[in-house]
C-alpha positions as MATLAB code, in Angstrom:
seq = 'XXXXXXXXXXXXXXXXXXXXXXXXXXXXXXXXXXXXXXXXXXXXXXXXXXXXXXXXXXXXXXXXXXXXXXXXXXXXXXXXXXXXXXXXXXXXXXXXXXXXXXXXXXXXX';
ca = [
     -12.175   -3.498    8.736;
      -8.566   -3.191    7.043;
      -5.880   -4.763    9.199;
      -2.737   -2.927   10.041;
      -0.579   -5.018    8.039;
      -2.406   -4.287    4.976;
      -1.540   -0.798    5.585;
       2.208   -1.697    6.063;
       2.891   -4.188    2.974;
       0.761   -1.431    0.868;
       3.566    0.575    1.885;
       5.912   -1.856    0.479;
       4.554   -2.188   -2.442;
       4.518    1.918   -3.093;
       8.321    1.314   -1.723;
       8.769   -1.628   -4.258;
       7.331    0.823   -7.511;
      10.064    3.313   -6.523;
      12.721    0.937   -7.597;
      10.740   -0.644  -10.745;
       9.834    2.782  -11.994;
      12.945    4.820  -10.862;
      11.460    8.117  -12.174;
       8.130    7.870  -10.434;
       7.615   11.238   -8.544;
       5.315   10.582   -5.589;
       3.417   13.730   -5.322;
      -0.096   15.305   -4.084;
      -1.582   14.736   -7.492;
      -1.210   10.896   -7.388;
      -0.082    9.693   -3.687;
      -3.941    9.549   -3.199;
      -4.650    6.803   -5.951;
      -1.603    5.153   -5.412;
      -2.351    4.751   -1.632;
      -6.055    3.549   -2.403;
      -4.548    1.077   -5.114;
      -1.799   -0.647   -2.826;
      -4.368   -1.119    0.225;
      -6.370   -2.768   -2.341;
      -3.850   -4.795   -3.314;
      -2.643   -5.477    0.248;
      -6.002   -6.360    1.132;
      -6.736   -8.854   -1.222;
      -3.627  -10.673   -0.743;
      -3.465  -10.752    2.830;
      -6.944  -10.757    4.193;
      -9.931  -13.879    3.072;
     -12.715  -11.457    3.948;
     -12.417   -8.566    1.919;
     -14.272   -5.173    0.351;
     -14.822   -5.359   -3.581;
     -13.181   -2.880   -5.749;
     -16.808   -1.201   -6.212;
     -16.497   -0.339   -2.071;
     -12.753    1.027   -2.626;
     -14.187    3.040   -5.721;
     -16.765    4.567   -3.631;
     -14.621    5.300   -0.801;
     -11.430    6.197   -2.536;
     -13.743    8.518   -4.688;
     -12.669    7.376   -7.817;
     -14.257    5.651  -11.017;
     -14.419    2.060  -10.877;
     -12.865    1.644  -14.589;
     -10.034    3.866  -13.067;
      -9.630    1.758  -10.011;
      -9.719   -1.551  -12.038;
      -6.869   -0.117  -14.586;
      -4.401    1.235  -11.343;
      -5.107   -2.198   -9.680;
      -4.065   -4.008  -13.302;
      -1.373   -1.693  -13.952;
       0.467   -1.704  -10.486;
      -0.170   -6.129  -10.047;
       1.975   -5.505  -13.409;
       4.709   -3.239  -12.270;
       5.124   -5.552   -8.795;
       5.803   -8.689  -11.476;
       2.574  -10.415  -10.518;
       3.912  -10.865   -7.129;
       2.306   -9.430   -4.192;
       4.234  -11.708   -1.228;
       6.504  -10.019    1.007;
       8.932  -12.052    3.339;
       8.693  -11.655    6.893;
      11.920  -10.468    7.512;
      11.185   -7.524    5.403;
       7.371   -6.926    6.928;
       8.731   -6.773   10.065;
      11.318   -4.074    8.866;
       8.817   -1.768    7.691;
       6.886   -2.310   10.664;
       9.388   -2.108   13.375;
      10.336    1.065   11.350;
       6.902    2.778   11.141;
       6.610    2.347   15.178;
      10.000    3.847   15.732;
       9.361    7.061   13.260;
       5.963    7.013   15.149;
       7.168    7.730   18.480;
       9.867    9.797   17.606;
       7.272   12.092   15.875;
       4.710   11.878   19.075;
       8.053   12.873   21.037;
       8.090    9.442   22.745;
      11.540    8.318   24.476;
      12.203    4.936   22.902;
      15.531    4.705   25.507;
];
């Protein structure tokens, strides 16, 4: 089971590679991969228990070699550094449950 955070720093890091790569267009031919490749990131940095890239592969229905080279490529592009600080976490996550019950039509007042 994937925690929640995992799903919010992966977000951050996708967030993070629009300001290393400023002409990265996020788009239906790549959010998929990119998605699969930050929660496997996020997972293996936050979480001691965690699926194997040949799991996220399978799931993510993508080649293994493929997943390996994203997962290589985008450690790269985030400078080796997968930590986000707290402050910032709890940004992203106090922002995701705002946008979330504005969408649902929630009053937050």
């Amino acid at each position: 089971c994937i925690r929640d955070r995992c799903y919010i720093v992966a977000l951050m890091y996708i967030d993070q590679l629009q300001h290393v790569v400023p002409n990265f267009a996020l788009d239906s031919m790549n959010v998929h991969r990119l998605l699969l490749t930050s929660i496997l990131l996020a997972t293996k940095f936050l979480e001691d228990i965690f699926y194997n890239n040949e799991y996220f592969a399978s799931v993510g229905g993508v080649d293994l070699e493929d997943l390996n080279t994203m997962e290589a490529q985008m450690f790269c592009l985030l400078s080796m550094n997968c930590s986000v600080s707290d402050e910032k976490f709890l940004q992203y996550h106090d922002e995701l449950i705002s946008y979330t019950r504005n969408a649902h039509g929630h009053n937050t007042n």
